[in-house]
C-alpha positions as CSV (number, residue, x, y, z in Angstrom):
1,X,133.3,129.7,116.1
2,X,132.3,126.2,116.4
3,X,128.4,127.4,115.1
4,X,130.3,128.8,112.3
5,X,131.8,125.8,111.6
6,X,129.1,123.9,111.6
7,X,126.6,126.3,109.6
8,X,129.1,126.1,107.0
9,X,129.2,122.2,106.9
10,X,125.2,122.2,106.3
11,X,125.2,125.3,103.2
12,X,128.2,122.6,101.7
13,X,126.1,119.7,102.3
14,X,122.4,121.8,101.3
15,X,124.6,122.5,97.8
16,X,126.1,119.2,97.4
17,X,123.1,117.7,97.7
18,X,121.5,120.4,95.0
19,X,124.2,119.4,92.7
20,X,123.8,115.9,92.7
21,X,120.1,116.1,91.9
22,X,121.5,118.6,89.3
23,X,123.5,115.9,87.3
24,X,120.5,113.1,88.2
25,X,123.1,111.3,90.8
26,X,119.9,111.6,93.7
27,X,116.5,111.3,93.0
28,X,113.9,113.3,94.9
29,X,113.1,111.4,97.8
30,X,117.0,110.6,99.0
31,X,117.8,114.5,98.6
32,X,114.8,115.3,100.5
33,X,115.9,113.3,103.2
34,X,118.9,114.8,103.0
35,X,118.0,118.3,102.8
36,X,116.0,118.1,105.7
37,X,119.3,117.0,107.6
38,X,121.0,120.0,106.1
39,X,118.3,122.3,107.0
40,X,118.2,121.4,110.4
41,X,122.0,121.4,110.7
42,X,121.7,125.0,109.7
43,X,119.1,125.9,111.9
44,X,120.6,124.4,114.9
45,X,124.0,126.3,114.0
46,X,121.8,129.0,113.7
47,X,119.9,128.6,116.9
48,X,122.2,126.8,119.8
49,X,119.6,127.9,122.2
50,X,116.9,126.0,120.7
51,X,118.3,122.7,122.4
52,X,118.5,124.0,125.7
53,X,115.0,125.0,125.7
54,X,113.2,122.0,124.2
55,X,115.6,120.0,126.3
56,X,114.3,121.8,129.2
57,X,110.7,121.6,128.1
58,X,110.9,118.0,127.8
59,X,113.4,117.2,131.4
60,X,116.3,116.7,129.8
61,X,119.2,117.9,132.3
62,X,122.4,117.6,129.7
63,X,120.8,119.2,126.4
64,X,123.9,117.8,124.1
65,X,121.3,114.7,124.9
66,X,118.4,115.4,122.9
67,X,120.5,115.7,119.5
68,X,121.9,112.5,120.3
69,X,118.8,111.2,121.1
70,X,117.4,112.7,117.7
71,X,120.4,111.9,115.5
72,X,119.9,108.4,116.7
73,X,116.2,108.0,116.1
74,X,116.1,109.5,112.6
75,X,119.3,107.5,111.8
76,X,117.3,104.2,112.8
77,X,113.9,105.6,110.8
78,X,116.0,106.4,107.7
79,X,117.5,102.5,108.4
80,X,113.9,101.5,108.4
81,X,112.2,103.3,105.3
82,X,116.1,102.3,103.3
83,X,114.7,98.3,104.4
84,X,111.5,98.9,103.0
85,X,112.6,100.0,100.1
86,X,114.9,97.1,99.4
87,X,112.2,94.9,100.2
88,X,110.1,96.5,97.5
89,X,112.9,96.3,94.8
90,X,113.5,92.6,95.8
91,X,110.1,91.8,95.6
92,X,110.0,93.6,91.9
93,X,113.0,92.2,90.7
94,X,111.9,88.7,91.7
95,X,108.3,89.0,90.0
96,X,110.2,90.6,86.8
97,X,112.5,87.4,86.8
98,X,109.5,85.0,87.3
99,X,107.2,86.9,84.3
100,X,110.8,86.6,82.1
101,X,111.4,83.0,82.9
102,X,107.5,82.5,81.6
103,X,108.4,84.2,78.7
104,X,111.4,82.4,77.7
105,X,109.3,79.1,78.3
106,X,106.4,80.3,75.9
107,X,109.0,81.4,73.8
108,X,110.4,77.8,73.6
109,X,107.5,76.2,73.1
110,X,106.3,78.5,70.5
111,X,110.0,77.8,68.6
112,X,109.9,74.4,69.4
113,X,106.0,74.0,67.8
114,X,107.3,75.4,64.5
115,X,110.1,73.1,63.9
């Protein structure tokens, strides 16, 4: 039952996420992300036995583990990529600001040259 359950939260979330690309509310790389989480949701739903085995390829005695282990890891990796892409709009944005500020001043000087 609870496989059910949980299958059925990653088709909702695979849609969702279809949708929202749909009416241009994600763009391609954020609903990738996501649908990779949705995906795998589904397949793990789909496969319980999966865990045990790669948990006891790998020495894990408790298998719940390893997707706590992995939920955690590609929770910090999305963290880190969502960083760098702030720090790539911040950098933008601030080189945009200092091209319009030298703009303006040309401007000026252009308006105050022809009074």
């Amino acid at each position: 039952m609870t496989n059910i359950v949980i299958l059925v939260i990653g088709a909702l979330l695979s849609v969702t996420i279809f949708y929202m690309v749909r009416k241009d509310k994600m763009h391609g790389p954020f609903a990738t992300w996501w649908l990779m989480v949705a995906l795998a949701t589904i397949i793990l739903a789909a496969f319980p036995q999966w865990v045990d085995v790669v948990a006891s390829q790998i020495g894990i005695v408790y298998p719940p583990t390893l997707i706590l282990v992995l939920a955690v890891s590609l929770i910090l990796i999305k963290m880190l990529t969502m960083d760098m892409a702030l720090t790539r709009k911040e950098r933008k944005i601030r080189r945009l600001t200092q091209r319009m500020a030298i703009i303006e001043n040309k401007l000026d000087q252009v308006i105050q040259k022809n009074n």
